[in-house]
Backbone as XML, in Angstrom:
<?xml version="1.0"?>
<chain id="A" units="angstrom">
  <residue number="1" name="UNK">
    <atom name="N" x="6.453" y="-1.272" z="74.137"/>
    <atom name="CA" x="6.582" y="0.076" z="73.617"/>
    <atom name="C" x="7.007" y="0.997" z="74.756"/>
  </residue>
  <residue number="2" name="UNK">
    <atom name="N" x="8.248" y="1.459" z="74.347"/>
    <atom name="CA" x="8.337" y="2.422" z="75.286"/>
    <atom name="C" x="7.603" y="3.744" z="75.893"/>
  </residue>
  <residue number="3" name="UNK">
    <atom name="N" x="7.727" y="5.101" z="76.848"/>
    <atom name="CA" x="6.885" y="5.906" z="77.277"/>
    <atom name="C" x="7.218" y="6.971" z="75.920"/>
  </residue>
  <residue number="4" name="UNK">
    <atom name="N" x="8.323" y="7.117" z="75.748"/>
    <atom name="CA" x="8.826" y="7.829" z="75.067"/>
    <atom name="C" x="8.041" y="7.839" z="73.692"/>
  </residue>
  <residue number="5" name="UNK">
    <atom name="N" x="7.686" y="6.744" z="73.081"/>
    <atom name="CA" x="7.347" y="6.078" z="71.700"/>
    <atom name="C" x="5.911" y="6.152" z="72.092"/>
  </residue>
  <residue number="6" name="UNK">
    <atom name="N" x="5.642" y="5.684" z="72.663"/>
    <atom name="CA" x="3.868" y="6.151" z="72.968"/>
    <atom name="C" x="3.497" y="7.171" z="72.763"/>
  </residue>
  <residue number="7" name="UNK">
    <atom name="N" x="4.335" y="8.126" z="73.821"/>
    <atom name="CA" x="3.775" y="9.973" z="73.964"/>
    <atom name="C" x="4.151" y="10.294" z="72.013"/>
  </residue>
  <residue number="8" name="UNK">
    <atom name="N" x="5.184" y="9.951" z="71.542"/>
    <atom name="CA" x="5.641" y="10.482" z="69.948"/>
    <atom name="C" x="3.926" y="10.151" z="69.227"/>
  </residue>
  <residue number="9" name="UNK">
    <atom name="N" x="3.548" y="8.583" z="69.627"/>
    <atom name="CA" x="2.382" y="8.057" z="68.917"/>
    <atom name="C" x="1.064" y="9.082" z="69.271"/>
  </residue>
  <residue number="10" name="UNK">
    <atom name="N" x="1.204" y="9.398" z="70.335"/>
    <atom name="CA" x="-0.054" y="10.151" z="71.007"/>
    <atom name="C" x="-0.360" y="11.614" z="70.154"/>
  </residue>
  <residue number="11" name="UNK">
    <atom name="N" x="0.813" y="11.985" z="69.979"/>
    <atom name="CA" x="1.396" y="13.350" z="69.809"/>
    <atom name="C" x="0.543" y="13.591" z="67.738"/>
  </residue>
  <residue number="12" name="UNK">
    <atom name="N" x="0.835" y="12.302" z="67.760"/>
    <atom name="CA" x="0.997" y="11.840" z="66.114"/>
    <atom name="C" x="-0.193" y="11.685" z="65.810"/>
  </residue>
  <residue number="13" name="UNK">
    <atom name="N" x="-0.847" y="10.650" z="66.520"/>
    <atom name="CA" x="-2.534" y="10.339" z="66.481"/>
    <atom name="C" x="-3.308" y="12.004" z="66.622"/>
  </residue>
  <residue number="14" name="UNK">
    <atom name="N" x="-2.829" y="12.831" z="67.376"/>
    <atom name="CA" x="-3.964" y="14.162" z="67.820"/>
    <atom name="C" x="-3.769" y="14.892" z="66.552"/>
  </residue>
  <residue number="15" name="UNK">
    <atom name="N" x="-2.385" y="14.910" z="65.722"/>
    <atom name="CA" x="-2.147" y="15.765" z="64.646"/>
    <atom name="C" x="-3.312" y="15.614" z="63.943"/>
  </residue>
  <residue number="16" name="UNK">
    <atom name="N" x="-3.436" y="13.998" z="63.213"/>
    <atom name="CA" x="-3.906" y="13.495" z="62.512"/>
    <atom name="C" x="-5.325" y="13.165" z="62.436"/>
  </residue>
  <residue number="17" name="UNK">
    <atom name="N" x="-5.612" y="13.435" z="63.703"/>
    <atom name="CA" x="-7.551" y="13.607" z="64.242"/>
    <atom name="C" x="-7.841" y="14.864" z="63.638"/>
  </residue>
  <residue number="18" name="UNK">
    <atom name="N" x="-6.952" y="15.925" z="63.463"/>
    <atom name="CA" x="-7.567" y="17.363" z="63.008"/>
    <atom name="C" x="-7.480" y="17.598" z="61.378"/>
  </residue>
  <residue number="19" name="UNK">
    <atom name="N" x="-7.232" y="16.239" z="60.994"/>
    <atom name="CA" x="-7.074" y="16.249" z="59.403"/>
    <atom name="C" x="-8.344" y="15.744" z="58.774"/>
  </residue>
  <residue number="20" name="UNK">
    <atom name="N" x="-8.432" y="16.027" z="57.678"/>
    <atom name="CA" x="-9.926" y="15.377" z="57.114"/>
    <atom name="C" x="-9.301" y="13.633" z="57.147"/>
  </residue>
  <residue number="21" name="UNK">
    <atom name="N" x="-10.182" y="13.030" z="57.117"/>
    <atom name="CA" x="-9.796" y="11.335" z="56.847"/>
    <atom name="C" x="-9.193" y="10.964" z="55.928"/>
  </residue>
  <residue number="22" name="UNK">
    <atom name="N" x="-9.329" y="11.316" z="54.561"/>
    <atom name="CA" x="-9.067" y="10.928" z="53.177"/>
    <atom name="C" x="-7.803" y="11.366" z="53.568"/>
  </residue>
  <residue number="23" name="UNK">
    <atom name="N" x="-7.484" y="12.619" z="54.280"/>
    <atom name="CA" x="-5.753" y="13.571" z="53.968"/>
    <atom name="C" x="-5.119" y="12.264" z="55.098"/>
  </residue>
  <residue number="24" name="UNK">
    <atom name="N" x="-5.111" y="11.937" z="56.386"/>
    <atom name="CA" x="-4.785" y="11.626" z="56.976"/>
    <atom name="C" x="-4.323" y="9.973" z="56.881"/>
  </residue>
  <residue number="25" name="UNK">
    <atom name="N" x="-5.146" y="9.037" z="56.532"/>
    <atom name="CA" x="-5.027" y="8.296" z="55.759"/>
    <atom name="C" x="-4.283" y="7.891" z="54.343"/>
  </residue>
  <residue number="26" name="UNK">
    <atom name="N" x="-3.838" y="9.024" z="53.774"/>
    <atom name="CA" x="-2.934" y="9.252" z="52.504"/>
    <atom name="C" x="-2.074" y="9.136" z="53.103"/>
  </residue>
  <residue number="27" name="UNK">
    <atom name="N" x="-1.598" y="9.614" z="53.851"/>
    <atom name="CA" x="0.288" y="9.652" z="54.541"/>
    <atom name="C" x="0.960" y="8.275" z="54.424"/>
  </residue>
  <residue number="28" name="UNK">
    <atom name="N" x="2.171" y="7.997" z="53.549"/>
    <atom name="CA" x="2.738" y="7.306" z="53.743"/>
    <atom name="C" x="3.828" y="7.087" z="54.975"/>
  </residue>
  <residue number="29" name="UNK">
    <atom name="N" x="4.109" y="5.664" z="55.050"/>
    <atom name="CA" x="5.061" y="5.597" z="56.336"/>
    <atom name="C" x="6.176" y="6.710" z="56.658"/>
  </residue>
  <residue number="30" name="UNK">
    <atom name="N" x="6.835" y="6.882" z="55.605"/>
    <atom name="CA" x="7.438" y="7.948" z="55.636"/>
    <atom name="C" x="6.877" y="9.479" z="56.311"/>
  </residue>
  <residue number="31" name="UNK">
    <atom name="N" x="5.979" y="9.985" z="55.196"/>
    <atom name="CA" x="5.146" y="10.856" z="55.973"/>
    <atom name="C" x="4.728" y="11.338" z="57.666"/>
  </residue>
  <residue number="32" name="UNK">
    <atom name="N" x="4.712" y="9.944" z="57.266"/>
    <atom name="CA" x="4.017" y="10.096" z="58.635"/>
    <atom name="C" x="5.059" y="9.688" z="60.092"/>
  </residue>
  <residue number="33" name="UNK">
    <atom name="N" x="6.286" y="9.380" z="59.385"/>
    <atom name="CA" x="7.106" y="9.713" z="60.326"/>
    <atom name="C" x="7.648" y="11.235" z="60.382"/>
  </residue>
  <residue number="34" name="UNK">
    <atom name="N" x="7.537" y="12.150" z="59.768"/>
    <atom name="CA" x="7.951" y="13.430" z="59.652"/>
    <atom name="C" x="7.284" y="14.186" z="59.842"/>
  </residue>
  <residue number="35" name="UNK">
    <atom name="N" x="5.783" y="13.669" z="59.990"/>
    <atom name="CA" x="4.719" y="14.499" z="60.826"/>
    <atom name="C" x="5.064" y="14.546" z="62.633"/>
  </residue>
  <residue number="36" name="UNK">
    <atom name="N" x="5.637" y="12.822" z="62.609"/>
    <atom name="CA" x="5.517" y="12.179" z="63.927"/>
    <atom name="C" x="6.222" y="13.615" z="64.955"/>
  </residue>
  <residue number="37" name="UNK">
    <atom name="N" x="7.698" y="14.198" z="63.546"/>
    <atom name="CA" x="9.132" y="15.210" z="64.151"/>
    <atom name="C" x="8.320" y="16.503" z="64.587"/>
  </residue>
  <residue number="38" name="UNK">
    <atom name="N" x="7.229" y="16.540" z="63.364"/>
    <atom name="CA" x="7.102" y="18.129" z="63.649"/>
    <atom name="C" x="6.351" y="17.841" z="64.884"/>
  </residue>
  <residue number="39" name="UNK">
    <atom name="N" x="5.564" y="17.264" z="65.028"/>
    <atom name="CA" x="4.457" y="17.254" z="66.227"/>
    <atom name="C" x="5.140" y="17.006" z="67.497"/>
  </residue>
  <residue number="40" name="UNK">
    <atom name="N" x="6.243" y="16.393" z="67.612"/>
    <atom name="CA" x="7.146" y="16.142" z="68.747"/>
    <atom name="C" x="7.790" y="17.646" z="69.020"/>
  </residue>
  <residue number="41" name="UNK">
    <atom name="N" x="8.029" y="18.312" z="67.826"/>
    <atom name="CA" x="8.925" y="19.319" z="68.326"/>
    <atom name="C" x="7.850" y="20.546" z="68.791"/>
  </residue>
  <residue number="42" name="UNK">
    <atom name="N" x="7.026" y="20.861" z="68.445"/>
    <atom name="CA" x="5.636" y="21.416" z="68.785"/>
    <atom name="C" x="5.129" y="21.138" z="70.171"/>
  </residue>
  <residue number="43" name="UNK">
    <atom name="N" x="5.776" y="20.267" z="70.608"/>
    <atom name="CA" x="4.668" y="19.654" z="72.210"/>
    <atom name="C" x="5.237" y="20.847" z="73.213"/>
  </residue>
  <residue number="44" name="UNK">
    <atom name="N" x="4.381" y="20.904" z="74.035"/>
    <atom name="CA" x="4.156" y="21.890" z="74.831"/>
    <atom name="C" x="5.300" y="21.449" z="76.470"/>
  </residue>
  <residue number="45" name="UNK">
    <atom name="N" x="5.860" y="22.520" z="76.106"/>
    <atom name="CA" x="7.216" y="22.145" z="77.730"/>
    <atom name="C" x="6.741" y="22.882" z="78.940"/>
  </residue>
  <residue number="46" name="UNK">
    <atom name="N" x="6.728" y="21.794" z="79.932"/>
    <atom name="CA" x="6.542" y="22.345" z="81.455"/>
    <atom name="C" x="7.360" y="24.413" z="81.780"/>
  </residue>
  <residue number="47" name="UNK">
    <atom name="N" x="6.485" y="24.732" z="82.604"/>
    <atom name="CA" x="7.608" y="25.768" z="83.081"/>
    <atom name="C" x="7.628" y="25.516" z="84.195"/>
  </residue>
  <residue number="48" name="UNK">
    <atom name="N" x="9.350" y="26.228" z="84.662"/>
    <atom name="CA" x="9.753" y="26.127" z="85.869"/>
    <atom name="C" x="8.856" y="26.082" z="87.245"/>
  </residue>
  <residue number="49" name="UNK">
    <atom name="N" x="8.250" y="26.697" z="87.183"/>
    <atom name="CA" x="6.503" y="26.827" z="88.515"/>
    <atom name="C" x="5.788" y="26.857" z="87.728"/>
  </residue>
  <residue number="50" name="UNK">
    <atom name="N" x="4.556" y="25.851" z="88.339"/>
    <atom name="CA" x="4.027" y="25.642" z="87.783"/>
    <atom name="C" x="2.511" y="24.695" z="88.819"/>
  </residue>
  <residue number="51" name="UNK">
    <atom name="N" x="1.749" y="25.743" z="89.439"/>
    <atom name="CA" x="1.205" y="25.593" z="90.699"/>
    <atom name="C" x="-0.109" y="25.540" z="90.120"/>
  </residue>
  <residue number="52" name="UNK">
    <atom name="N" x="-1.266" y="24.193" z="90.604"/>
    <atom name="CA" x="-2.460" y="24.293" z="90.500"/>
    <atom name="C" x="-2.958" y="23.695" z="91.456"/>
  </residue>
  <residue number="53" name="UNK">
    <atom name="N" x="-4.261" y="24.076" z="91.672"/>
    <atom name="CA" x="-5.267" y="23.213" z="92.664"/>
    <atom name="C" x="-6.057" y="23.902" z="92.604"/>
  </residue>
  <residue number="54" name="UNK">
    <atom name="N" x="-6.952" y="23.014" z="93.181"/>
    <atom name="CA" x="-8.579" y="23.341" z="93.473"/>
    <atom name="C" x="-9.262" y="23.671" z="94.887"/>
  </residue>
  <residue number="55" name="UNK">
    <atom name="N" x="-10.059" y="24.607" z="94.738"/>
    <atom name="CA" x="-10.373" y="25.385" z="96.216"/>
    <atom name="C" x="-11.881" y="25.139" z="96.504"/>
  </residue>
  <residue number="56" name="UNK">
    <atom name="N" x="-12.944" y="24.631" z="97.252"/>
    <atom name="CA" x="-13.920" y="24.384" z="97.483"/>
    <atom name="C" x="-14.306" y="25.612" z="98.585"/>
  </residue>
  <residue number="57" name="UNK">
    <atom name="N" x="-15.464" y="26.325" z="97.706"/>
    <atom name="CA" x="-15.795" y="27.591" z="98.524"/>
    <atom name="C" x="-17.327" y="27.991" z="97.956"/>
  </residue>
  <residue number="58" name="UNK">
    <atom name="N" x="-17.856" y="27.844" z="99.101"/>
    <atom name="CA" x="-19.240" y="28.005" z="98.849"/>
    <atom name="C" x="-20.141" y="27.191" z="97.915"/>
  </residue>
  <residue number="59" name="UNK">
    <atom name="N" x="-19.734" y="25.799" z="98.277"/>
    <atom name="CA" x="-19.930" y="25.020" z="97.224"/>
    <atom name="C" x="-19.975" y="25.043" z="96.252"/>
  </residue>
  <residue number="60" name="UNK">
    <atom name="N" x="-18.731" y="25.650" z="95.528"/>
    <atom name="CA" x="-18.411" y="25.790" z="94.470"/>
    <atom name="C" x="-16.858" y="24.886" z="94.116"/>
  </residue>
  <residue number="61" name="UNK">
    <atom name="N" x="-16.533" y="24.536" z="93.505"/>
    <atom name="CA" x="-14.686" y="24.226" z="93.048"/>
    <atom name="C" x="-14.513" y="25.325" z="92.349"/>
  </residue>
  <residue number="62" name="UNK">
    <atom name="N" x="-13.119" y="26.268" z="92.765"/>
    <atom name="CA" x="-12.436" y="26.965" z="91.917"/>
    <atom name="C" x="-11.395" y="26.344" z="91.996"/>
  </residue>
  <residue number="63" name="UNK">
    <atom name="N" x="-10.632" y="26.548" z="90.260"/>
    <atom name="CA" x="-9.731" y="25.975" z="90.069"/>
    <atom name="C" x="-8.802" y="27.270" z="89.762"/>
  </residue>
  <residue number="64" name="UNK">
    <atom name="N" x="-7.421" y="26.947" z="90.837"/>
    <atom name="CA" x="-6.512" y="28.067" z="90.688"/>
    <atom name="C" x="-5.225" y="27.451" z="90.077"/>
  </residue>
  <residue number="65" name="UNK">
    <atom name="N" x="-4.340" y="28.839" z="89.128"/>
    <atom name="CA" x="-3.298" y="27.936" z="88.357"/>
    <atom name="C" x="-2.067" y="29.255" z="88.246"/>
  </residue>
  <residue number="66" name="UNK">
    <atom name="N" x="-1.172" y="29.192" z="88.305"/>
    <atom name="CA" x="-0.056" y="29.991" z="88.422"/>
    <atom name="C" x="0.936" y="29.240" z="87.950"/>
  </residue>
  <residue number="67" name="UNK">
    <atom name="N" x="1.524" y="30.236" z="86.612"/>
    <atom name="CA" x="2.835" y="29.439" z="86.157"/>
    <atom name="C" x="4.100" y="30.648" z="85.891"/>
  </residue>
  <residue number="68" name="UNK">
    <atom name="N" x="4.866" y="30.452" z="85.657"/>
    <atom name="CA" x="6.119" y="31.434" z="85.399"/>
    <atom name="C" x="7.024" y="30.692" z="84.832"/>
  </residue>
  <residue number="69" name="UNK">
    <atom name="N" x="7.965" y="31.631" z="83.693"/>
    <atom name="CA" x="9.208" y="30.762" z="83.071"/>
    <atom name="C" x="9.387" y="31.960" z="81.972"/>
  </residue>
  <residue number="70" name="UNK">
    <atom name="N" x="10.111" y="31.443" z="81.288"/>
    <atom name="CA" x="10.503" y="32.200" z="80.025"/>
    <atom name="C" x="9.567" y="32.677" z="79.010"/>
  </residue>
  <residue number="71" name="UNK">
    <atom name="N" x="9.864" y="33.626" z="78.581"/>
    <atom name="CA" x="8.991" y="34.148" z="77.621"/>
    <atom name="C" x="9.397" y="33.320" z="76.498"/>
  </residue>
  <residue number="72" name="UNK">
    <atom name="N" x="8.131" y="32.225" z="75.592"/>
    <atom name="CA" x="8.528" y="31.485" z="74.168"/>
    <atom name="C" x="7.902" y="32.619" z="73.364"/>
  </residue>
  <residue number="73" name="UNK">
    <atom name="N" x="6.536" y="33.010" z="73.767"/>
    <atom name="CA" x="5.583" y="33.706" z="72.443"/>
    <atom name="C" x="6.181" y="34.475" z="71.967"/>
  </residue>
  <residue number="74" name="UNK">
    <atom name="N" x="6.293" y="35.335" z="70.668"/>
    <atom name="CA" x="6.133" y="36.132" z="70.033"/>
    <atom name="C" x="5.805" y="37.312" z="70.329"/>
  </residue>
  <residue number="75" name="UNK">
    <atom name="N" x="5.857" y="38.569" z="69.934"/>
    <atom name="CA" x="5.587" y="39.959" z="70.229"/>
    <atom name="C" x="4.093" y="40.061" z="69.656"/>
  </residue>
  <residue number="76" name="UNK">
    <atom name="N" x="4.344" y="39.414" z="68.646"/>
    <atom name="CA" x="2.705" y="39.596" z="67.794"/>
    <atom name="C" x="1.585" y="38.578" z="68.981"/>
  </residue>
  <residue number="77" name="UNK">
    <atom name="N" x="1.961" y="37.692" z="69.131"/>
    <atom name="CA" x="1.105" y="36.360" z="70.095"/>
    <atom name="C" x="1.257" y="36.982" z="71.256"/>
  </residue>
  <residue number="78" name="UNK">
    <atom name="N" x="1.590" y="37.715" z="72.033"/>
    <atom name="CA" x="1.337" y="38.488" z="73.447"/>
    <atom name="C" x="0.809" y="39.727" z="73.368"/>
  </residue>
  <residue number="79" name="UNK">
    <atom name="N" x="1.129" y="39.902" z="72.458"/>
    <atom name="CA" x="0.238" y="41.526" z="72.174"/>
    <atom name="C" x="-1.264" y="41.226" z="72.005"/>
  </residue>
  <residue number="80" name="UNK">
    <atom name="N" x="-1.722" y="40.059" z="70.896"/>
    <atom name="CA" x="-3.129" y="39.444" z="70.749"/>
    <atom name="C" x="-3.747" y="38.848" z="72.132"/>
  </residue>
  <residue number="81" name="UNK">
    <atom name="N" x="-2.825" y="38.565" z="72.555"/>
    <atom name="CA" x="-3.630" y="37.496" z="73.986"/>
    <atom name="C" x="-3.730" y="38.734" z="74.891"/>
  </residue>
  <residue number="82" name="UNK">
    <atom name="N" x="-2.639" y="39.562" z="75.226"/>
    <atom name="CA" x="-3.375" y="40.640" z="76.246"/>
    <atom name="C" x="-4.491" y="40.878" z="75.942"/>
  </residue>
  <residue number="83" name="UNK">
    <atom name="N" x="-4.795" y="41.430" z="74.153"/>
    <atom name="CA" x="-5.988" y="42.188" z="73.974"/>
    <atom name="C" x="-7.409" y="41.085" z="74.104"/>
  </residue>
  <residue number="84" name="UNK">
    <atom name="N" x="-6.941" y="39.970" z="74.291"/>
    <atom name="CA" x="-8.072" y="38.728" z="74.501"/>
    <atom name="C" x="-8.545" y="38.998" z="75.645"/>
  </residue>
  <residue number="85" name="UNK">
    <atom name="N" x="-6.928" y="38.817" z="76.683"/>
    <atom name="CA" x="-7.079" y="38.301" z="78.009"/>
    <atom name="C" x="-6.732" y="39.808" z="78.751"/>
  </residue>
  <residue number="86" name="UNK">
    <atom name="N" x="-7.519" y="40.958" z="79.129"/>
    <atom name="CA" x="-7.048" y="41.741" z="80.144"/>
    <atom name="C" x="-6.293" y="41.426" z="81.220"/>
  </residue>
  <residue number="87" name="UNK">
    <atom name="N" x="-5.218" y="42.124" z="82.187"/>
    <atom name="CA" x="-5.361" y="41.901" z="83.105"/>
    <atom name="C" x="-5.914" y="42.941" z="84.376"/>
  </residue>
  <residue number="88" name="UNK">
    <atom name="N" x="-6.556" y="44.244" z="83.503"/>
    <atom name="CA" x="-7.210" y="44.785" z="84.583"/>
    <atom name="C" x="-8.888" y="44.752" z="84.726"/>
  </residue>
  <residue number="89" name="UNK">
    <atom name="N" x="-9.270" y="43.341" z="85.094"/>
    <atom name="CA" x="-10.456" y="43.173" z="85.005"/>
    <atom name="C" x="-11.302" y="43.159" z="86.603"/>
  </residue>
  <residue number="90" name="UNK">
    <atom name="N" x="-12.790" y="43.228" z="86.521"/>
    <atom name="CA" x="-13.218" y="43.003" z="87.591"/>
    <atom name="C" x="-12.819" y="42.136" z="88.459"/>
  </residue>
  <residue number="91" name="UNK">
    <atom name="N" x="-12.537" y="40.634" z="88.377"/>
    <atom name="CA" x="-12.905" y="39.416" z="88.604"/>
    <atom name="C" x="-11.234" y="39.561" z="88.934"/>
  </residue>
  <residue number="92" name="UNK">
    <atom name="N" x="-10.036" y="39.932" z="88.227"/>
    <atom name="CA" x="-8.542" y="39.814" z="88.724"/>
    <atom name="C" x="-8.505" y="40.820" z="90.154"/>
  </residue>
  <residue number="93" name="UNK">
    <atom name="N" x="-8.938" y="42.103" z="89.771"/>
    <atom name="CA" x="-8.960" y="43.014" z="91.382"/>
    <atom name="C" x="-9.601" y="42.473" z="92.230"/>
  </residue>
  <residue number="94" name="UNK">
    <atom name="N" x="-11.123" y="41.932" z="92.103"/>
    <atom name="CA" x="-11.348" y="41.313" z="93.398"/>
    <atom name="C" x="-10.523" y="40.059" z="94.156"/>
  </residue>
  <residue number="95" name="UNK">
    <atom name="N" x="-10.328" y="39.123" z="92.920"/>
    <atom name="CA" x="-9.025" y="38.228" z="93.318"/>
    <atom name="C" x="-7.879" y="38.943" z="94.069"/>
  </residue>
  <residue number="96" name="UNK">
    <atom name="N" x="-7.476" y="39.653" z="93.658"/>
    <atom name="CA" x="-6.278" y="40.368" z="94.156"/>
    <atom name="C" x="-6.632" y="40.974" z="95.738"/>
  </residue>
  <residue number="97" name="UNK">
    <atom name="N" x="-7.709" y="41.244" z="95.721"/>
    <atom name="CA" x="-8.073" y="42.111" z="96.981"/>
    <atom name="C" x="-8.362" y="41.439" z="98.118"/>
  </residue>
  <residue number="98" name="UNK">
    <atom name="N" x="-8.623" y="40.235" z="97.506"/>
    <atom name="CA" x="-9.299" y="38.903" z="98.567"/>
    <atom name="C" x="-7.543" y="38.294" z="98.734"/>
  </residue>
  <residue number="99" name="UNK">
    <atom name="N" x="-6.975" y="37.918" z="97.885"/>
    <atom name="CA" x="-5.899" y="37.345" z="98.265"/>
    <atom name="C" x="-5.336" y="38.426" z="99.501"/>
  </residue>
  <residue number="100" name="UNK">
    <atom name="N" x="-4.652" y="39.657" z="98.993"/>
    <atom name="CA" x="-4.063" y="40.375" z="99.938"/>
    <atom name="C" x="-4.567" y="40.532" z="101.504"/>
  </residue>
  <residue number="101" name="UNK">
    <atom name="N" x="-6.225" y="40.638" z="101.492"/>
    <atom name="CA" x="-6.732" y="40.523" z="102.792"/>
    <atom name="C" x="-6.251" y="39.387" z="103.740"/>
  </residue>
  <residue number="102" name="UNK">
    <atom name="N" x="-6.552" y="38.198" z="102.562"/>
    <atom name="CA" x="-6.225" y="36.786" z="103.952"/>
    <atom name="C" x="-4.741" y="37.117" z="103.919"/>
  </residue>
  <residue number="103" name="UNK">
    <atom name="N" x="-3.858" y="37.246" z="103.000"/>
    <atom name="CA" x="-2.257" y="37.210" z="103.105"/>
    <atom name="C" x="-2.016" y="38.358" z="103.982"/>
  </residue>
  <residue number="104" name="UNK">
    <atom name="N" x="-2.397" y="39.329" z="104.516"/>
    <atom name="CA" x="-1.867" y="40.087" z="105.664"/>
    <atom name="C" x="-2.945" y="40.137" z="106.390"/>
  </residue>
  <residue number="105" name="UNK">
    <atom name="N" x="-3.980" y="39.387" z="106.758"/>
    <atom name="CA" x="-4.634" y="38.745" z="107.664"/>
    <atom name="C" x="-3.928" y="37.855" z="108.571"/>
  </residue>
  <residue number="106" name="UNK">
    <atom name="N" x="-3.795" y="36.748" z="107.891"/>
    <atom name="CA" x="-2.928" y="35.534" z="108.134"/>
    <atom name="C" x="-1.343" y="36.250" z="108.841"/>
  </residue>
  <residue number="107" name="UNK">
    <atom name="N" x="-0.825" y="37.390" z="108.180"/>
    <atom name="CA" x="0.301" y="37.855" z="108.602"/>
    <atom name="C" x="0.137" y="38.670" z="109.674"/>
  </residue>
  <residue number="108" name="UNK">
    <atom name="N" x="-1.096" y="39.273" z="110.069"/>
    <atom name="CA" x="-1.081" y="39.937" z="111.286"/>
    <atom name="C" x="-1.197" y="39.152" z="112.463"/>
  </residue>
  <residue number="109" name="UNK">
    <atom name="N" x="-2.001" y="38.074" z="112.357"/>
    <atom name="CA" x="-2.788" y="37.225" z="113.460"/>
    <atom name="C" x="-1.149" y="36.569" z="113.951"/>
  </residue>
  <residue number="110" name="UNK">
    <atom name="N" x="-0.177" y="35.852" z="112.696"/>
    <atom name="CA" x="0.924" y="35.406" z="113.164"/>
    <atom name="C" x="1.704" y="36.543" z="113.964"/>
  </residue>
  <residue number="111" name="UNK">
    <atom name="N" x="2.296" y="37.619" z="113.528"/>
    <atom name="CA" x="2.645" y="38.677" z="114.760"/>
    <atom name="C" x="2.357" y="38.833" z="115.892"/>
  </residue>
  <residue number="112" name="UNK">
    <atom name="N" x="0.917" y="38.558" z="115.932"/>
    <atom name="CA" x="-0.305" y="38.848" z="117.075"/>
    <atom name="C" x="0.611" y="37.600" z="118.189"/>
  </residue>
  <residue number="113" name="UNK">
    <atom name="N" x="0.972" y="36.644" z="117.775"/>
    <atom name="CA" x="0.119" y="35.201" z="118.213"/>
    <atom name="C" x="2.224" y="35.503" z="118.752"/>
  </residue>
  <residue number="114" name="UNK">
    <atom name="N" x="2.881" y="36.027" z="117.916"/>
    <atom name="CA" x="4.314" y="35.177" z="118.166"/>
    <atom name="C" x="4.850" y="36.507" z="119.298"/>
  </residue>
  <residue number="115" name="UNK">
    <atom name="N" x="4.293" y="37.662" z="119.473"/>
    <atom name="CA" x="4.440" y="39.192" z="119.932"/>
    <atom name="C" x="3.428" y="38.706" z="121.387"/>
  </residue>
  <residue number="116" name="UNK">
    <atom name="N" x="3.065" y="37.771" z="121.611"/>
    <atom name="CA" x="2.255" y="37.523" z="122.780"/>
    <atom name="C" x="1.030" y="38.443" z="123.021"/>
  </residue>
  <residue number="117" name="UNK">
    <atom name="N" x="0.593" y="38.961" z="122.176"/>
    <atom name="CA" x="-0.986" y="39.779" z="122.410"/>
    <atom name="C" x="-2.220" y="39.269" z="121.949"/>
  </residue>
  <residue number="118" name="UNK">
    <atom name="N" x="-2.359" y="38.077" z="121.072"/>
    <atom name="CA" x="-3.136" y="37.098" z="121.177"/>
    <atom name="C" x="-2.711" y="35.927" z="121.680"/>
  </residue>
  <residue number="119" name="UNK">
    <atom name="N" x="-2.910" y="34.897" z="122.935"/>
    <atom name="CA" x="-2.571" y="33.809" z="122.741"/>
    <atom name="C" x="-4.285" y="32.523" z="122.800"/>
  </residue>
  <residue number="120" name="UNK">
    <atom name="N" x="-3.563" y="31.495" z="122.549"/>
    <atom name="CA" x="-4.564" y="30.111" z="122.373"/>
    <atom name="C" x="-4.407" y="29.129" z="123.206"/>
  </residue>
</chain>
């Protein structure tokens, strides 16, 4: 079996887990190859960046994730998720405030270090 034919099967099997049994089980071959289309065409596409990892701090794991690409959603589906997801929250400014510190931290010490007024 190919990768291709697997991921279609995978894609096909998750549809069909969210169906009652009796419905899911009814599908004829047919059917259920035309479920196989919609669910293939539905799968979720990489974007262009697309940056994660995990940061160990204070014995904790944070997991950080940054993506960018084209806008797919909807006007109605971004308008709902802002009002889900703020982005002027406590927890984003302190992020923001901590990033900028080490990022022109890190950028002063390099000046420092290449300007000969700190050396090591």
């Amino acid at each position: 079996m190919s990768g291709e034919s697997t991921l279609r099967e995978i894609r096909l099997q998750g549809l069909l887990a969210r169906l009652p049994k009796p419905v899911a089980e009814g599908f004829t071959a047919r059917q259920r190859e035309a479920l196989a289309d919609i669910a293939d065409s539905l799968a979720w596409r990489g974007y262009p960046v697309n940056v994660r990892f995990h940061l160990r701090l204070l014995g904790r794991t944070l997991f950080v994730a940054a993506t960018a690409g084209a806008e797919r959603r909807g006007p109605e589906r971004v308008y709902r998720e802002r009002r889900l997801h703020p982005l002027a929250t406590l927890g984003n400014l302190l992020f923001l405030f901590v990033a900028s510190v080490a990022f022109y931290g890190v950028t002063g010490l390099g000046v420092m270090v290449l300007s000969g007024i700190v050396e090591f």
